[in-house]
C-alpha positions as CSV (number, residue, x, y, z in Angstrom):
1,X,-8.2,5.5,19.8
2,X,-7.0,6.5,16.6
3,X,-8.5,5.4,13.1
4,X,-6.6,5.0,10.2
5,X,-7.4,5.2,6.2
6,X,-5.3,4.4,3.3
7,X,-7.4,4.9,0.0
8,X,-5.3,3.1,-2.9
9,X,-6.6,2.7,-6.5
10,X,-7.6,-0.9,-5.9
11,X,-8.2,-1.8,-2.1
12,X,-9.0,0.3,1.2
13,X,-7.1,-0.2,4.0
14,X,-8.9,0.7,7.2
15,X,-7.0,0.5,11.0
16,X,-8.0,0.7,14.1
17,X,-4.8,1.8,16.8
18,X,-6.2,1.6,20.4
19,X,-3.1,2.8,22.5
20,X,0.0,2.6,19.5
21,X,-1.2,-1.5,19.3
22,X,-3.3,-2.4,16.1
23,X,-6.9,-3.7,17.6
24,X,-8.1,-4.4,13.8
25,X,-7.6,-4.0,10.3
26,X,-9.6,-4.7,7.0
27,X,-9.4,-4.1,3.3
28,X,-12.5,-3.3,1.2
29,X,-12.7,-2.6,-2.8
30,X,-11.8,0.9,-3.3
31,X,-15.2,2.7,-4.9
32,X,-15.5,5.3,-6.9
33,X,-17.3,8.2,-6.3
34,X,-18.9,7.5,-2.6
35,X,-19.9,10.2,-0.7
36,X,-18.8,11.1,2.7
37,X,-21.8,9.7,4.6
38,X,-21.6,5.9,2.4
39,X,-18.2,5.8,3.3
40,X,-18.9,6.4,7.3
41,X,-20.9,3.2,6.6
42,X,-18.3,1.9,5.0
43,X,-16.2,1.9,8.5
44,X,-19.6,1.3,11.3
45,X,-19.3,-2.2,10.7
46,X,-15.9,-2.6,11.7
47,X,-15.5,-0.6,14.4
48,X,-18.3,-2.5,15.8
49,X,-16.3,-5.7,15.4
50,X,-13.4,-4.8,17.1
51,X,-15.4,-3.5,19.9
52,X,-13.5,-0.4,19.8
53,X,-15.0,3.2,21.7
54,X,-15.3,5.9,19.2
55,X,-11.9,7.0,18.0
56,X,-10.9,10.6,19.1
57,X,-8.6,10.6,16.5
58,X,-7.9,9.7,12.9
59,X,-5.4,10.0,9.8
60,X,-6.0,9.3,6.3
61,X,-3.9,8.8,3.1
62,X,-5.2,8.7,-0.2
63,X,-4.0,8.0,-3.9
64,X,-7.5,8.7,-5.0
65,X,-8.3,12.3,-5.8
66,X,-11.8,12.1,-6.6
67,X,-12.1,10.0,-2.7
68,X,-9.7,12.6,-0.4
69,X,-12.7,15.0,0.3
70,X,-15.5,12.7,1.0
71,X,-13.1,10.4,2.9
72,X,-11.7,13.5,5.5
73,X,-15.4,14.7,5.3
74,X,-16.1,11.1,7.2
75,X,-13.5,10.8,9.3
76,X,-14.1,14.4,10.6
77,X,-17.8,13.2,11.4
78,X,-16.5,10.4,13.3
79,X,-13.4,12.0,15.4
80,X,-14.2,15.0,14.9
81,X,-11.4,18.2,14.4
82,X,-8.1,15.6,15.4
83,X,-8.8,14.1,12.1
84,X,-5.8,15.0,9.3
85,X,-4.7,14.1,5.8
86,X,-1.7,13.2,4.4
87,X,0.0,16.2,2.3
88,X,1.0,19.6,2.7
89,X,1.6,21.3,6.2
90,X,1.1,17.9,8.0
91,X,4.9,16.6,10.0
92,X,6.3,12.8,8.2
93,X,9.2,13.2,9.9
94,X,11.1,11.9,6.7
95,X,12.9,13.9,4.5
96,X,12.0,13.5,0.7
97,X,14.0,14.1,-2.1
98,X,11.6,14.0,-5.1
99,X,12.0,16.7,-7.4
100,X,8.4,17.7,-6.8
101,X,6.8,16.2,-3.7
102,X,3.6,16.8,-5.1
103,X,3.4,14.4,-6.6
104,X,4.3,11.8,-4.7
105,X,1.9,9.3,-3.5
106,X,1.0,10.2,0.3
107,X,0.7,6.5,0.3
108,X,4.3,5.9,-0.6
109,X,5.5,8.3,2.1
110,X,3.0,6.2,4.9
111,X,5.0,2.8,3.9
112,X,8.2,4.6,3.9
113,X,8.0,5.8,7.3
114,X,6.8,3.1,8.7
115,X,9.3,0.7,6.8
116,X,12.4,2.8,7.9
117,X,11.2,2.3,11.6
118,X,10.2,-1.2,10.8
119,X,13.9,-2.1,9.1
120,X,16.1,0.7,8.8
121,X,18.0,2.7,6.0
122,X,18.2,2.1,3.2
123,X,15.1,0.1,2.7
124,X,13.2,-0.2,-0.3
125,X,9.2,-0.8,-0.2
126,X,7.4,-2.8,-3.1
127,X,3.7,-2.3,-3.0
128,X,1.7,-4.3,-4.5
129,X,-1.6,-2.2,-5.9
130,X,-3.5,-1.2,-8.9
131,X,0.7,-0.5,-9.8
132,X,3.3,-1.9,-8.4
133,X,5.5,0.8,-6.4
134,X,9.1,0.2,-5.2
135,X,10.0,3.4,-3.1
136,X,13.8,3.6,-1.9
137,X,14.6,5.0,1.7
138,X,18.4,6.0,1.3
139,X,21.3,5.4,3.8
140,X,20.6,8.9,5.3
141,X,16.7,8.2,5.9
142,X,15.8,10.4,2.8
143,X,12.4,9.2,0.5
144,X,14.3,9.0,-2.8
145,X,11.7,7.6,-4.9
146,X,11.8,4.8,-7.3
147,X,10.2,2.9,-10.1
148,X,6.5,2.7,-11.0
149,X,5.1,-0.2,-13.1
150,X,1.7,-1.7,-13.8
151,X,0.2,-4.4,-11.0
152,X,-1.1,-7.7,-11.6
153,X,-4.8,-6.4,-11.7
154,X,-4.8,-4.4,-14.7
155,X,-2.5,-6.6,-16.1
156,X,-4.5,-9.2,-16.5
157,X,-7.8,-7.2,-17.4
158,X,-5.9,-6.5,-20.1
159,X,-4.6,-9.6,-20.7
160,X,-8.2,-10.8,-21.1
161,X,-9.5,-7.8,-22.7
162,X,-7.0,-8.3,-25.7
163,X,-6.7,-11.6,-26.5
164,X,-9.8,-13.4,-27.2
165,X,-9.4,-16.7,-26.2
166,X,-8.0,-16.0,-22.6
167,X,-10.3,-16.3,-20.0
168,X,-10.6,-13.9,-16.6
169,X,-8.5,-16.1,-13.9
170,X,-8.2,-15.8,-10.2
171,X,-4.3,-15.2,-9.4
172,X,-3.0,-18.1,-7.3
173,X,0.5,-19.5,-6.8
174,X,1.0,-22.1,-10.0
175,X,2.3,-25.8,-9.4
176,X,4.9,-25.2,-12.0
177,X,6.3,-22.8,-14.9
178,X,5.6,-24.9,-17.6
179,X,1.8,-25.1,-17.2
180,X,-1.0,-27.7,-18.8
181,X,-3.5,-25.6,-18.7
182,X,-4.5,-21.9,-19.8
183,X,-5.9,-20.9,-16.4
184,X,-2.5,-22.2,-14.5
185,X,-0.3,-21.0,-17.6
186,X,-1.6,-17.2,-17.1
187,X,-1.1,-17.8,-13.3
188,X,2.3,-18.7,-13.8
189,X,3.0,-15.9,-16.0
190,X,1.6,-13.3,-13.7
191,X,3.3,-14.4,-10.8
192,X,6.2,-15.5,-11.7
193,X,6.9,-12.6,-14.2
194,X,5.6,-10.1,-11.2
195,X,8.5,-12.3,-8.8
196,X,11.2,-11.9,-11.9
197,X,10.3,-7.8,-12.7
198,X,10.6,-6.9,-8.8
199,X,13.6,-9.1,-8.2
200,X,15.2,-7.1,-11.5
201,X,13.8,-3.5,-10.2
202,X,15.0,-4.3,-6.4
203,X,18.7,-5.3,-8.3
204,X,19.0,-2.2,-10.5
205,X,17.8,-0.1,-7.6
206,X,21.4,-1.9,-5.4
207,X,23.0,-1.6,-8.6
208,X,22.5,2.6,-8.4
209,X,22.9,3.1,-4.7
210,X,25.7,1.2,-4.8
211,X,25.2,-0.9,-1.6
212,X,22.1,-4.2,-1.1
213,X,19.0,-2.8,1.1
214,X,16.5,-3.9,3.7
215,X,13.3,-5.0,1.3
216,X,9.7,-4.9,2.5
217,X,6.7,-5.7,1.0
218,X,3.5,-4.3,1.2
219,X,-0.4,-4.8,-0.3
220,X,-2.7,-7.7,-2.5
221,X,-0.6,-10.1,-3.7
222,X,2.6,-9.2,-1.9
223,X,3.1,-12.6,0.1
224,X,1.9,-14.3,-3.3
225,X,4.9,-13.0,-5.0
226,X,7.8,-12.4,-2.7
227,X,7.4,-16.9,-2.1
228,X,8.8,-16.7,-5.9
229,X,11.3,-14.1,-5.4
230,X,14.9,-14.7,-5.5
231,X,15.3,-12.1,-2.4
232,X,14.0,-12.3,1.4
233,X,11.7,-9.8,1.8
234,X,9.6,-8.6,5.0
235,X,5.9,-9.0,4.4
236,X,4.0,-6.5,6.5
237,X,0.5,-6.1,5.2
238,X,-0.6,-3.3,7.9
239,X,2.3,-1.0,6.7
240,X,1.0,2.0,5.6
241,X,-1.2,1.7,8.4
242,X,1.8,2.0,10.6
243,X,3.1,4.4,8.7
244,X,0.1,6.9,9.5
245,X,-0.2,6.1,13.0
246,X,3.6,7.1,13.8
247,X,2.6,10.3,11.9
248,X,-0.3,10.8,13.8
249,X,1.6,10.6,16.9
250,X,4.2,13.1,15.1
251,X,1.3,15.5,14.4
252,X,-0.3,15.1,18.0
């Protein structure tokens, strides 16, 4: 039984492998600071509704600095020493070609991995977070990198936050463009101006490698905005989870 934890600046992703096959998965509001033993009660719950035994294993990636520690401090009370982090020292069996890896998101590397086995090189990832992330996998399986730009989320707290008279919305798909009312005209700003920025991004990134790529998507509001996008793009929500567990195995 493996568990696996991908702490991203908005949402938690939490896995649970039994065998390579995903028994269940859940996202919970990513909370900052928590200490190891509130997030171990974070994860009781659903390991208890899955049914699963204890897992004797588990991986974690995080985006969250301030989380890391407390998070690998719970997962080591729960599997005990067979419990890693995404980072230094630890196999991804994918080569990466940012200047410095350092600073890559470990989250970025989990999708990428798990994209490439998922569709091949060259793929490109869009993940759809507190930012929105598109990471390139090059022809020769090599994590390039790629463009970084604010998510919907923080786009429209500011949205709200700035102009007076526009209310907080919940993000849905809007019935049309040109909308008749503020809370569907800020929808279809949002989603159809997130569809129109990653279609642009996916199309400069072909435009520089010189050939069109597999495109997957990833996180919140992914299958929200890929149904406005001009391109066909793979929805896979439990990527990086796949992505850790295939570097679990690697690290086994």
């Amino acid at each position: 039984m493996l568990l696996a934890v991908k702490v991203a600046n908005a949402e938690t992703a939490i896995g649970v492998f039994d065998g390579g096959e995903l028994a269940g998965s859940w996202n919970v509001t990513t909370r900052s600071p928590s200490t190891a033993d509130e997030l171990g009660q974070v994860v009781a719950p659903f390991l208890d509704a899955c049914g699963a035994q204890a897992p004797d294993q588990a991986i974690l990636c995080s985006v969250v600095p301030a989380l890391t520690e407390p998070w690998a401090c719970a997962l080591r009370g729960i599997a005990g020493s067979r419990s890693r982090v995404v980072g230094p020292g630890l196999k991804t069996g994918i080569a990466v070609g940012y200047k410095d890896p350092a600073q890559l998101g470990a989250d970025r590397v989990a999708c990428a991995v798990a994209a490439r086995e998922l569709a091949g090189a060259p793929v490109v990832v869009a993940d759809f977070d507190a930012a929105l992330t598109l990471t390139v996998v090059g022809a020769d399986g090599t994590l390039l990198g790629g463009p970084i730009s604010p998510g919907i989320g923080p786009s429209l707290e500011a949205l709200h936050e700035s102009a007076a008279q526009l209310p907080e919305v919940g993000v849905k798909m809007p019935k049309r463009v040109i909308a008749r009312t503020t809370a569907d005209a800020i929808c279809a700003g949002v989603v159809h101006g997130e569809a129109a920025r990653l279609d642009g991004l996916a199309e400069a990134i072909w435009r520089e490698l010189g050939c069109e790529t597999a495109l997957v998507a990833t996180g919140r509001y992914s299958e929200l905005v890929v149904s406005a996008s001009r391109h066909e793009f793979a929805c896979r929500p439990d990527l990086a989870l796949q992505g850790l567990r295939i570097i679990s195995a690697l690290n086994r």
